[in-house]
N, C-alpha and C positions, 0 to 999 in steps of 0.2 A: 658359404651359403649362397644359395641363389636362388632364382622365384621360376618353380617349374611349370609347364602348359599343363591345363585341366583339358579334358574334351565336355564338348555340352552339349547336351539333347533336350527338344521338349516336346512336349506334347498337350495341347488346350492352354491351361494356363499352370501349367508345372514346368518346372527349369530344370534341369538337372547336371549340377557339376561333379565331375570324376576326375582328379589326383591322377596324371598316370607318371609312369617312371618312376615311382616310389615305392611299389612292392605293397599299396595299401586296395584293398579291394571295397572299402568304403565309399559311398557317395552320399551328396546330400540334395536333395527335391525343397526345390524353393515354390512355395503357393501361394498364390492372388487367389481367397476361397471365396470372400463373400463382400459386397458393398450394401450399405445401410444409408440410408439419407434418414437424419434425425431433425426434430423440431429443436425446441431453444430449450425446452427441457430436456433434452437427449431422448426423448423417447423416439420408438423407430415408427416411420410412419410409410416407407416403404423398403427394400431388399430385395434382392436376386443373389444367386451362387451364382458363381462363373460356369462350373459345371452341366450347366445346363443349356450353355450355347456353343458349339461346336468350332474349332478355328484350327487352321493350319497354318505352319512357318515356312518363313523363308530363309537362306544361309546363301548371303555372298563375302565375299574377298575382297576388298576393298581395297585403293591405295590413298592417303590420303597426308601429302606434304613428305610424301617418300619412306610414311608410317604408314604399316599393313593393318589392318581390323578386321576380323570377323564378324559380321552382322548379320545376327538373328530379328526376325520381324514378325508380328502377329497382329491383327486386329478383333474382335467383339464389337457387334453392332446387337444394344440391348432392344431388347419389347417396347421400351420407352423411347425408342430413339438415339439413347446415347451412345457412344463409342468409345472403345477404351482400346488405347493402342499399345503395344508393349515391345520399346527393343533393346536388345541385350547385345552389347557389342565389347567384344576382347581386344583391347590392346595388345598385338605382337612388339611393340614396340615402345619405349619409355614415352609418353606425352601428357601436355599441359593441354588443358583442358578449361572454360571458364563457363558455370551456372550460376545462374541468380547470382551475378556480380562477383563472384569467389574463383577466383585463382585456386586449380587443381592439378596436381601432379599426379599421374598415373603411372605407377613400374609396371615395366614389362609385364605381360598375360595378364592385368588388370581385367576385371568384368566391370561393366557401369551399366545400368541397367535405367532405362527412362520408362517412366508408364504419364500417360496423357489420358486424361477424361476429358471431352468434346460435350457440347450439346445437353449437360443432365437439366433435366426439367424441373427444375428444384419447385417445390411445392409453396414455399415461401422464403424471401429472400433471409429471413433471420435464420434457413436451416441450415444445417453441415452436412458432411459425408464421412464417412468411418468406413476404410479399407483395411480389411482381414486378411494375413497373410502367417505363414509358416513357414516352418522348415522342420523336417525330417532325414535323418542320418540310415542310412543302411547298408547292407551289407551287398555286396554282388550277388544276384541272383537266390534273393529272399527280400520276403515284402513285410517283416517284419522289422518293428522300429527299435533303435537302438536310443532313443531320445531320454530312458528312464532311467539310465546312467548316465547321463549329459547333466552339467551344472550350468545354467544360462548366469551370465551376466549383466546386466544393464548400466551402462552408464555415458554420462554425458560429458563433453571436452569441450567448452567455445558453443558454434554452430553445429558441432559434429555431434550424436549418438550412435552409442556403438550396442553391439549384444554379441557378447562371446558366448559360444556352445562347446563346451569340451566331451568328447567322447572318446577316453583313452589317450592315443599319443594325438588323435585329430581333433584338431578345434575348427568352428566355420567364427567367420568374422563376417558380422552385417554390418556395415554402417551406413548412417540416413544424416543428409542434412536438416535443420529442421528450418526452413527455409524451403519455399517451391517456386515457382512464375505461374502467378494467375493472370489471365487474360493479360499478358505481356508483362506483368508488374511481379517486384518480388512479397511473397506472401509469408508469413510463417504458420507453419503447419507442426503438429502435438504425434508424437509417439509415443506410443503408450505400451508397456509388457503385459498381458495379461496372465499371473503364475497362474491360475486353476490352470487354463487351457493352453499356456504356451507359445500364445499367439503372438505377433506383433501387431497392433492396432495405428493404423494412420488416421486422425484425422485433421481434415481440412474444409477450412471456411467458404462459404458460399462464393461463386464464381460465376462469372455472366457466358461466358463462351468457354472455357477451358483453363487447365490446372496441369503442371507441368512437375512431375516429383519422380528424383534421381538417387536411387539409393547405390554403392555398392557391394561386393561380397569379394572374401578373400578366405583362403584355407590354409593353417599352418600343418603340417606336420610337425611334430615336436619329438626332436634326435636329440643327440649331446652335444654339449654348448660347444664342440670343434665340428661338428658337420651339422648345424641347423640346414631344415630343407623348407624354404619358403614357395606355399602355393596360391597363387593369386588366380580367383576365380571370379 
């Protein structure tokens, strides 16, 4: 067994990781759809789609301690002033890594993905934010979703939550720590599954300058227990 390169494209605020060298034509689109700032009764008192503000990436090569990464970059600068920054960086290389205080090991072709909110004008300091986000499984070259034969899992280990999606022999693996850095401090933050819509739901506590939360994703292919093919995206 070993853990094979994905390639990854995006576009706005869609991710997209592809399994190659495995004979699978399946990919999975990762989405930041929608932020909510909610009062202290959860009710929403403002919102934006991300979709409606345009952003381009950037892809450099990086050396870093004579470990290589791929790093993806993006920014959104909202109506309100806020900025939401988003980078997606592959691990070529096994490394440790340390967030909000936690000791992390990344195998080889790991994705870790950072999203930062700067600047929200929060309307009242008892309010939160609630980020919307998905994932969609497809096929090469059709825009139709495979997600209706997917079984999600949700579950929780320690600081770790995980959501497994099986569709056939591929599974996507999300995991979120539940724990962020608010304006330099470690915070903890709520994931939430939504079954009607399949969403996964972030939210996090009111912040004076900015919020720092680091999910990864991983893809298994699943062969026979003498050739397991591990993909880390």
């Amino acid at each position: 067994s070993g853990n094979v390169l994905s390639s990854v494209t995006a576009n706005g605020s869609v991710i997209i990781f592809k399994p190659i060298y495995t004979g699978s034509d399946i990919h999975f689109l990762i989405s930041l759809l929608q932020i909510f700032e909610l009062d202290s009764s959860n009710n929403v008192v403002y919102n934006l789609s991300l979709e409606d503000y345009p952003s381009s990436w950037t892809h450099n090569t990086i050396t870093v301690s004579e470990a290589k990464q791929n790093v993806y970059q993006t920014t959104f600068t909202f109506n309100n002033s806020a900025v939401l920054s988003i980078k997606v960086v592959q691990y070529l290389n096994d490394t440790d890594i340390t967030f909000a205080s936690q000791e992390l090991h990344l195998k080889e072709n790991t994705m870790k993905s950072t999203i930062t909110i700067s600047h929200w004008p929060f309307q009242n300091y008892t309010n939160s934010l609630k980020l919307v986000s998905s994932n969609i499984a497809r096929r090469e070259n059709s825009s139709s979703s495979l997600n209706s034969t997917a079984v999600p899992v949700f579950a929780k280990n320690g600081d770790v939550i995980s959501l497994t999606t099986h569709v056939g022999k591929i599974s996507l693996y999300e995991n979120f720590l539940n724990v962020a850095e608010a304006d330099g401090t470690i915070s903890n933050i709520q994931y939430v599954f939504n079954n009607e819509t399949g969403h996964v739901e972030i939210r996090v506590a009111h912040f004076w300058n900015s919020i720092v939360i680091d999910p990864d994703y991983s893809i298994l292919i699943d062969a026979n227990d003498e050739d397991d093919v591990e993909v880390k995206a």
